[in-house]
Backbone bond lengths (Angstrom), bond angles and torsions (degrees), N, CA, C in turn:
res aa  C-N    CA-C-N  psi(-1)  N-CA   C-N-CA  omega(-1)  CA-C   N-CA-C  phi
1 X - - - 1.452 - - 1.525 108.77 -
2 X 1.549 136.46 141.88 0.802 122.40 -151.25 1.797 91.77 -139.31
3 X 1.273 107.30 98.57 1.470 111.14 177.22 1.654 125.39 -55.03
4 X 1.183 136.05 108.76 1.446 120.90 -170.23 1.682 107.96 -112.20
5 X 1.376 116.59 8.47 1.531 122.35 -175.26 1.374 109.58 -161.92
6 X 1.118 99.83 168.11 1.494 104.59 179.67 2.043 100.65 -145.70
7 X 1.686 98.76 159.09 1.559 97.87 -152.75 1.464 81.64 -132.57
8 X 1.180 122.17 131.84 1.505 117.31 175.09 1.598 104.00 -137.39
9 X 1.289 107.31 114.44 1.576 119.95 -157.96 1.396 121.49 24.14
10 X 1.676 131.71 -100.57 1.504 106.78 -160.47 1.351 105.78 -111.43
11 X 2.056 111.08 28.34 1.192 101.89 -176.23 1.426 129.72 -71.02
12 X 1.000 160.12 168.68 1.419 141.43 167.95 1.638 141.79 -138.84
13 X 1.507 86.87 30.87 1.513 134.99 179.04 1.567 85.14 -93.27
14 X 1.245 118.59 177.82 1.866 136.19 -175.94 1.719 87.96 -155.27
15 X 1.263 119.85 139.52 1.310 126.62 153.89 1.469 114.70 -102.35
16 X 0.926 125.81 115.46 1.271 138.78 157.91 1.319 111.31 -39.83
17 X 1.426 120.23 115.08 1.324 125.24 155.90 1.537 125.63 -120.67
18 X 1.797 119.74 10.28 1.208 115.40 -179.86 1.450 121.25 -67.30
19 X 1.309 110.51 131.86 1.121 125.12 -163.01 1.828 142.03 55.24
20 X 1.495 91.62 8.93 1.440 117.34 175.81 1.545 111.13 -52.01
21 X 1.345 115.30 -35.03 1.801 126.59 177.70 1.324 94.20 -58.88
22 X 1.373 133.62 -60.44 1.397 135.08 -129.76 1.869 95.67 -71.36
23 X 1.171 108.96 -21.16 1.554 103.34 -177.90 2.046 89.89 -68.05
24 X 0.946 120.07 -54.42 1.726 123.40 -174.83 1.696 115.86 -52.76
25 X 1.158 101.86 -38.65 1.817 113.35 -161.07 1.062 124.58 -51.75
26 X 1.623 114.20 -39.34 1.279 116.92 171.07 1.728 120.36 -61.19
27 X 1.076 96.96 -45.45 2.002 110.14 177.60 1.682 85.75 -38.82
28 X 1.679 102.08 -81.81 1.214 105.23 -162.13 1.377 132.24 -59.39
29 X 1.328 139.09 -7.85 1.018 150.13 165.44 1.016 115.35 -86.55
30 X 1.519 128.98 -32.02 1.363 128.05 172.10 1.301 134.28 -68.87
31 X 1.942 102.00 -39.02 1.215 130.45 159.76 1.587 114.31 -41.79
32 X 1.507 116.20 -59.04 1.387 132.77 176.85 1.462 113.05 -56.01
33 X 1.136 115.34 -18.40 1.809 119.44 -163.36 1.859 92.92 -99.86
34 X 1.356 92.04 -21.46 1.541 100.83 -175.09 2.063 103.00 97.13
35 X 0.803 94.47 -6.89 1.561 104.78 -164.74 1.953 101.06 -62.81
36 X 1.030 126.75 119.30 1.425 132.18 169.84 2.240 117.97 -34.14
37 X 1.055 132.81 82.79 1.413 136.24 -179.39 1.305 105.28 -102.20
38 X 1.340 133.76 138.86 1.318 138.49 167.48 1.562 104.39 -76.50
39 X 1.501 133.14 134.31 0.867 139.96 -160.93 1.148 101.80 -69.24
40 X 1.550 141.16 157.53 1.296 135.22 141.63 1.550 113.43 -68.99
41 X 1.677 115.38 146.52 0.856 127.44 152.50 1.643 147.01 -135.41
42 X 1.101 156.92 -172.57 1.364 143.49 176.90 1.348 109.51 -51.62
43 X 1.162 144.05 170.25 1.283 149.59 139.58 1.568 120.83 -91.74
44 X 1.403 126.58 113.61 0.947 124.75 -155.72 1.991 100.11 -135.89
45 X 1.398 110.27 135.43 1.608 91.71 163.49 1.548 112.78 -88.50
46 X 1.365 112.37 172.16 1.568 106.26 -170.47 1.394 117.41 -61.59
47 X 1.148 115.07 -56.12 1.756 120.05 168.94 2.030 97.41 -38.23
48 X 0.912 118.94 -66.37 1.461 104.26 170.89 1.022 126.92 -27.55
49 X 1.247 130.66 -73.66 1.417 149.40 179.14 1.452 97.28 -49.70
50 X 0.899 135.21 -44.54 1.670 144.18 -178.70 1.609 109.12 -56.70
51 X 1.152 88.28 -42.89 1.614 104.82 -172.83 1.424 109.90 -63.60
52 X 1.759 105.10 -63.00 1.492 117.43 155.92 1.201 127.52 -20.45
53 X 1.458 107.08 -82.06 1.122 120.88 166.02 2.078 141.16 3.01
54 X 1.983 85.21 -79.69 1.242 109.19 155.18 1.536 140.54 -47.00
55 X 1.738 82.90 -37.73 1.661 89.71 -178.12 2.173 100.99 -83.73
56 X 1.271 86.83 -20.35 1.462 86.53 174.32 2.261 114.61 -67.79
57 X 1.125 100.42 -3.69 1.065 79.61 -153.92 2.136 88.03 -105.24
58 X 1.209 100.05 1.14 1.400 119.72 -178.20 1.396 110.37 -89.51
59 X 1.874 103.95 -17.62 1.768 97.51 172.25 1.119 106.01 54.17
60 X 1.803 124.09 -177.96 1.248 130.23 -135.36 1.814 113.04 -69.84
61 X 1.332 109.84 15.36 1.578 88.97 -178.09 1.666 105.42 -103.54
62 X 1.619 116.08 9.42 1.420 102.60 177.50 1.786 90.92 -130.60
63 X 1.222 117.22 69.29 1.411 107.53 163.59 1.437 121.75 -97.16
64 X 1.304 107.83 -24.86 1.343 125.46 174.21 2.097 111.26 -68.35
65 X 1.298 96.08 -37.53 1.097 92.52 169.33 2.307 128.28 -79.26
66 X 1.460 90.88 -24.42 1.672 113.69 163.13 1.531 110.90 -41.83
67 X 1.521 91.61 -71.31 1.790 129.22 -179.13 1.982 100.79 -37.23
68 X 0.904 104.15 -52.55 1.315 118.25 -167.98 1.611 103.42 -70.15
69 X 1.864 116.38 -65.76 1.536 114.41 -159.53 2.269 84.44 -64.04
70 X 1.177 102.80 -29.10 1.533 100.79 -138.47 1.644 89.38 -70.89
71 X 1.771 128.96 14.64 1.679 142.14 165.74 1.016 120.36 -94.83
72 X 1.735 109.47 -13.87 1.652 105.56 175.71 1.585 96.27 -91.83
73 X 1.619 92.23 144.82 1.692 111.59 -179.41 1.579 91.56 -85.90
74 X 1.721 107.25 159.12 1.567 104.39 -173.89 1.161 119.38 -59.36
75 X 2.040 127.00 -41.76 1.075 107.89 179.42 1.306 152.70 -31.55
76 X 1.838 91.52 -43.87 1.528 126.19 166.55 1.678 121.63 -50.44
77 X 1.383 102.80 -47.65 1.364 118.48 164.05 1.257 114.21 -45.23
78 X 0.941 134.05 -59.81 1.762 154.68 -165.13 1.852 85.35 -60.27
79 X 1.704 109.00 -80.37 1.196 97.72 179.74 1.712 146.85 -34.40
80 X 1.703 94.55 -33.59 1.322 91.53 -168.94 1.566 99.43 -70.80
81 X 1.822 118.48 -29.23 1.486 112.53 -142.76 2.028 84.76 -79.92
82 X 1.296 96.63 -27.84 1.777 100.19 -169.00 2.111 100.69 -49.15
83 X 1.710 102.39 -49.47 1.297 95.58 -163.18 1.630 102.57 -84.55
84 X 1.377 123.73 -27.03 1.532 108.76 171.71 1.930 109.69 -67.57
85 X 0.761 109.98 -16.86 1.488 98.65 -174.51 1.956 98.65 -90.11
86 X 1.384 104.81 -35.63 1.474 81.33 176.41 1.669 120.37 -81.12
87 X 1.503 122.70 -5.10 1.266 134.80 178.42 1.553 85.06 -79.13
88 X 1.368 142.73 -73.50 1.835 136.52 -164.35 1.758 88.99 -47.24
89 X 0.778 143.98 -53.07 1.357 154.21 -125.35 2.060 80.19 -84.54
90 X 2.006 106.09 -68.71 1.603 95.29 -176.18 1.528 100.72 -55.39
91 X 1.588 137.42 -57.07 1.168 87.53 -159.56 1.327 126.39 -121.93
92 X 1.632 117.34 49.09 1.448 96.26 129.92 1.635 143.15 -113.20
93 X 1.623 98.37 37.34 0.964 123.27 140.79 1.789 154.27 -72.12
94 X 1.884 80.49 -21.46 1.393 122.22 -162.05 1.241 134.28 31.01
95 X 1.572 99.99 69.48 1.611 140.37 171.59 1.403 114.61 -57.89
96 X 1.632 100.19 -49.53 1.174 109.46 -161.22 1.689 126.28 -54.84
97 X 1.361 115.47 160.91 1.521 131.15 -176.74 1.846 98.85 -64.03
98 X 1.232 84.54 -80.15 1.590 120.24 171.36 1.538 128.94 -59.31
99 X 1.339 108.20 137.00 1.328 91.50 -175.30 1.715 112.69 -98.21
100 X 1.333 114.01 14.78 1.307 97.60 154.29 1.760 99.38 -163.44
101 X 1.643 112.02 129.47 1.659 124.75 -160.97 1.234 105.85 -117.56
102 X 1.358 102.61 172.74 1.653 109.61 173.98 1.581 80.66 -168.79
103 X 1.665 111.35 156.37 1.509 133.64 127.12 1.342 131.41 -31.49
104 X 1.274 162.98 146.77 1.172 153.45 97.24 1.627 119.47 -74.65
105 X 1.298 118.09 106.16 1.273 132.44 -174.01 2.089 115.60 -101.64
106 X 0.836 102.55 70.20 1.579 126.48 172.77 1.898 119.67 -34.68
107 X 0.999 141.49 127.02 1.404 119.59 170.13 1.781 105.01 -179.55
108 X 1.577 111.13 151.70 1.329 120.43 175.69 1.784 100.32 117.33
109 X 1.142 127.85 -159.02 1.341 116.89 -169.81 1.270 90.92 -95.29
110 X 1.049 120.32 170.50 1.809 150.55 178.72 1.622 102.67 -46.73
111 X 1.336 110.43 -71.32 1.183 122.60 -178.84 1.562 119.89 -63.30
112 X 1.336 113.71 -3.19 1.543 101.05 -171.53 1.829 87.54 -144.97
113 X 0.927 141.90 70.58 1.609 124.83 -156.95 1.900 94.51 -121.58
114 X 1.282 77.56 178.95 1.844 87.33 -153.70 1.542 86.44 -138.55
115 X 1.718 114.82 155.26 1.692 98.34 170.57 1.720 84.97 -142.86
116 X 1.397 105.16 -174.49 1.331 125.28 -179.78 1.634 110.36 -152.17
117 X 1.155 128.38 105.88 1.413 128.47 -170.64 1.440 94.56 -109.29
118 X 1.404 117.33 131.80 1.550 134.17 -177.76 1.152 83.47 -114.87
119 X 2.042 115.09 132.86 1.166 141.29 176.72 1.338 102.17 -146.52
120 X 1.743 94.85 103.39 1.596 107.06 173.68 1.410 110.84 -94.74
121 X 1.202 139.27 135.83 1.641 136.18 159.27 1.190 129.64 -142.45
122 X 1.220 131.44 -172.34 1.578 119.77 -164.09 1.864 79.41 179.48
123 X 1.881 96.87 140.92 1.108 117.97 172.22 1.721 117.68 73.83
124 X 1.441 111.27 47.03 1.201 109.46 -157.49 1.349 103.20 -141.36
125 X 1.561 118.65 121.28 1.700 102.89 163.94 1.645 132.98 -44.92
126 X 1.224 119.44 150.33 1.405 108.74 171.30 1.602 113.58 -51.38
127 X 1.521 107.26 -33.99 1.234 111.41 169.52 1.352 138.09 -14.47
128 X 1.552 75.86 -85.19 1.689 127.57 179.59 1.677 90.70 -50.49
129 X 1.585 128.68 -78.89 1.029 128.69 179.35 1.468 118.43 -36.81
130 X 1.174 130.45 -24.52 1.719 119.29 176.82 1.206 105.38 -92.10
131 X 1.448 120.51 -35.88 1.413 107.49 -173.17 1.705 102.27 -69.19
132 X 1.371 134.64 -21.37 1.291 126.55 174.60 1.498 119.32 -78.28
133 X 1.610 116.20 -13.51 1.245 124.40 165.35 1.538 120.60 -60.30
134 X 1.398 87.56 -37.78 1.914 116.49 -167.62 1.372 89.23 -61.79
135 X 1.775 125.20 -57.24 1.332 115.00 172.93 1.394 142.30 -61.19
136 X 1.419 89.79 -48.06 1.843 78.74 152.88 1.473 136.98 -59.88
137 X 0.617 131.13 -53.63 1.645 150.94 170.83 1.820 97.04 -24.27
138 X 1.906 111.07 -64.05 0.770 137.20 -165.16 1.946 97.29 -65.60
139 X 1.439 113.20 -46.61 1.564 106.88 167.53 1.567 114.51 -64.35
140 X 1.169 121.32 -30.45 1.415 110.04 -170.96 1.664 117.03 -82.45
141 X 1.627 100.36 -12.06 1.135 106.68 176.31 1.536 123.18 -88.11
142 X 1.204 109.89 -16.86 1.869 132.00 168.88 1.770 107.71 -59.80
143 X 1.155 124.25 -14.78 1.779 150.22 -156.09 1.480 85.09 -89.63
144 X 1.198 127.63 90.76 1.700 129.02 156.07 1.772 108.04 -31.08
145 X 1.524 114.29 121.94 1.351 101.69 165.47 1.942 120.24 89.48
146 X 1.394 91.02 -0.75 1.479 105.38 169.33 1.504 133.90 -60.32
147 X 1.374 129.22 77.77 1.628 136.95 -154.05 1.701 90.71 -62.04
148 X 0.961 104.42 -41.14 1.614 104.42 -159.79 1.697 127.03 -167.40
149 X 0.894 135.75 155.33 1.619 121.09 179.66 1.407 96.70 -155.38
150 X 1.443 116.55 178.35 1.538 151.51 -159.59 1.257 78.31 -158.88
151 X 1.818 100.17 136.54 1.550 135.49 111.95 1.266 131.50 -102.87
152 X 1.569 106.82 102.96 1.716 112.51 -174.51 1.095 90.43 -76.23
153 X 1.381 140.29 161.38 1.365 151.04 130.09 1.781 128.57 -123.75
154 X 1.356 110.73 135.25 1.219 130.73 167.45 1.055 133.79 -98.38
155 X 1.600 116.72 114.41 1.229 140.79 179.79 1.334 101.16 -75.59
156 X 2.057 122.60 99.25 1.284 110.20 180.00 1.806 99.62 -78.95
157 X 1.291 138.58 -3.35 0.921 126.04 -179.49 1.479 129.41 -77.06
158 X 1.352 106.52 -3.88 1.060 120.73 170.87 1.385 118.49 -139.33
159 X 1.592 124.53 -177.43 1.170 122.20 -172.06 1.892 111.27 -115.26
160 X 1.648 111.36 88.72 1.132 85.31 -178.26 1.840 102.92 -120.99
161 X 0.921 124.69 134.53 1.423 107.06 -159.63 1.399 81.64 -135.29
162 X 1.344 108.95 125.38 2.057 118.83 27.09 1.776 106.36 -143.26
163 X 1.538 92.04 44.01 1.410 118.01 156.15 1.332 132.00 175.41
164 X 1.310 153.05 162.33 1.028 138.31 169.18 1.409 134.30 -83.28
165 X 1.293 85.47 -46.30 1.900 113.04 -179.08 1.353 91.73 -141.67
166 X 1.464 93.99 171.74 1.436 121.90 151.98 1.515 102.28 -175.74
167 X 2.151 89.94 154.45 1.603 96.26 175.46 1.445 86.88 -145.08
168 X 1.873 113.09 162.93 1.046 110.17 166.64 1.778 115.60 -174.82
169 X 1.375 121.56 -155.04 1.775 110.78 -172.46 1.237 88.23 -151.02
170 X 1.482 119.83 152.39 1.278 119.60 137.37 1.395 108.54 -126.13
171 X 1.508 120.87 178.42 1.497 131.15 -163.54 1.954 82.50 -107.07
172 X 1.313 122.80 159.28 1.367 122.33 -178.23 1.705 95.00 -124.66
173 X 1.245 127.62 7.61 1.475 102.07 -179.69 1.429 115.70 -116.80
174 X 1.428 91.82 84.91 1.447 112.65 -161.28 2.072 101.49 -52.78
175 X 1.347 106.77 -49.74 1.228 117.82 -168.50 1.310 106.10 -85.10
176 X 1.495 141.01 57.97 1.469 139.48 162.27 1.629 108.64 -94.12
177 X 1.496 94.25 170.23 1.488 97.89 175.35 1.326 123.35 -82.40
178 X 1.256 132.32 -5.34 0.976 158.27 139.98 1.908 89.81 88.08
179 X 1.191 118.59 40.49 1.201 122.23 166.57 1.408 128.03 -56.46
């Protein structure tokens, strides 16, 4: 019998899990045989892992924020760092439209989606900087279907790598009907 979904009380979506093991099997079968397998692991780009990292080293007050980067698939990764670095790039050049930008970086299914808004700036009160957090936050939350978000932000005035801040939410009821 060949399971291709799974039904978890009154959801009525199916997740696909055929053949989802087979990326694992070898580890584990090899492991079991005793036979030497290189473990599987995430795919991460380095600025990712960096990112990780840091928040790892902050222990339990950024898991929610882990939980979140640790849903973007790498491609996505690649993208976000491609368009925040060319957004730092307009403005401290001062390209920009606006006098103060960020990314909104979107991802996961429709119905359950997660975002990450990169907000680089320079020359700004701390002030000034929260009340622009307050706005973002406040756009990402207008997003029908929003589980959770991050605002990283970068202080180009200084050097803090491989972020400055961050704030963010997630929703915890992972298992609703999503009616």
């Amino acid at each position: 019998m060949l399971i291709r979904g799974l039904r978890i009380g009154s959801i009525k979506e199916f997740i696909d899990l055929t053949l989802k093991s087979k990326e694992l099997d070898p580890y584990f079968i090899g492991r079991s045989r005793g036979v030497q397998v290189t473990k599987p692991f995430l795919q991460k780009s380095k600025y990712w892992n960096d990112l990780l990292n840091r928040l790892e080293e902050k222990k339990e007050k950024c898991r929610m924020a882990s939980y979140i980067l640790l849903n973007l698939p790498k491609e996505d990764q690649i993208k976000y760092e491609k368009n925040l670095k060319h957004l730092i790039k307009m403005i401290q050049t001062g390209k920009t439209v606006k006098k103060y930008n960020w990314i909104e970086f979107y991802f996961g299914p429709e119905r359950r989606q997660y975002a990450i808004a990169g907000f680089p700036y320079k020359n700004i009160t701390t002030e000034t900087r929260n009340e622009l957090i307050s706005d973002i936050t406040s756009s990402l939350k207008k997003k029908n279907n929003i589980r959770g978000f991050l605002v990283i932000g970068y202080n180009l005035d200084s050097i803090y790598y491989p972020y400055s801040m961050m704030v963010g939410s997630i929703e915890t009821n992972f298992f609703d009907s999503l009616n």
